[in-house]
Every structure is written in C-alpha cells, then in structure tokens.
C-alpha positions, 0 to 999 in steps of 0.5 A: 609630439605633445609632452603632456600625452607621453614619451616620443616613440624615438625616445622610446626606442632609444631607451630600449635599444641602450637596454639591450646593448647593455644586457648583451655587454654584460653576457658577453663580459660575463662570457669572457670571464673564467671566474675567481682562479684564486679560490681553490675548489670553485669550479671555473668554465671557458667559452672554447672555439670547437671544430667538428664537436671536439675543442679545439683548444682555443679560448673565444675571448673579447666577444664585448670588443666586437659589439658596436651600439651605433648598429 
C-alpha cells in the first residue's frame, strides 16, 4: 500500500484489537477489585459465582488472567 494514501488495513486492525484488549483487561481488573476495604462507610461489591439465582458463596476472581491477546 502506498503510505501517502493512509493507514494499511492490518495496521488498522492491529490498532483496534489492542483497544479492545486493553478495554476488556481493565473491566475485568475492575471487576476483580472489591474497592478501598480501608475506608470505613464505603460500600465495597464482589463479583459471586451464583447456582440456581442464589450465591454461592465463592467469589470469581483473576477473570484478567484468563484473557490471551494472541486470540
């Protein structure tokens, strides 16, 4: 492709998918961080593995780890 007429489509995608990677690890960080504990009257939230609508009682956590960018 000739560089005077603009970014290469491959480069275009490349671009695109590392923002979306990037997006999709932070939500996830996000998701697996209960928020400041130390700061009392703060309310806090866990994401919880559920079973027929009702808790379980275990947390889901290191969603981040599970995510490949070579996919």
């Amino acid at each position: 492709m000739n560089p005077a007429l603009g970014a290469a489509p491959e480069d275009l995608r490349a671009i695109a998918r590392t923002a979306a990677f990037d997006a999709l690890f932070s939500a996830l960080c996000f998701l697996d961080d209960p928020g400041d504990e130390e700061v009392p009257g703060l309310p806090g939230w866990a994401l919880v593995e559920t079973s027929g609508g009702e808790p379980t009682g275990r947390l889901v956590r290191g969603r981040h780890e599970d995510l490949n960018p070579e996919r």
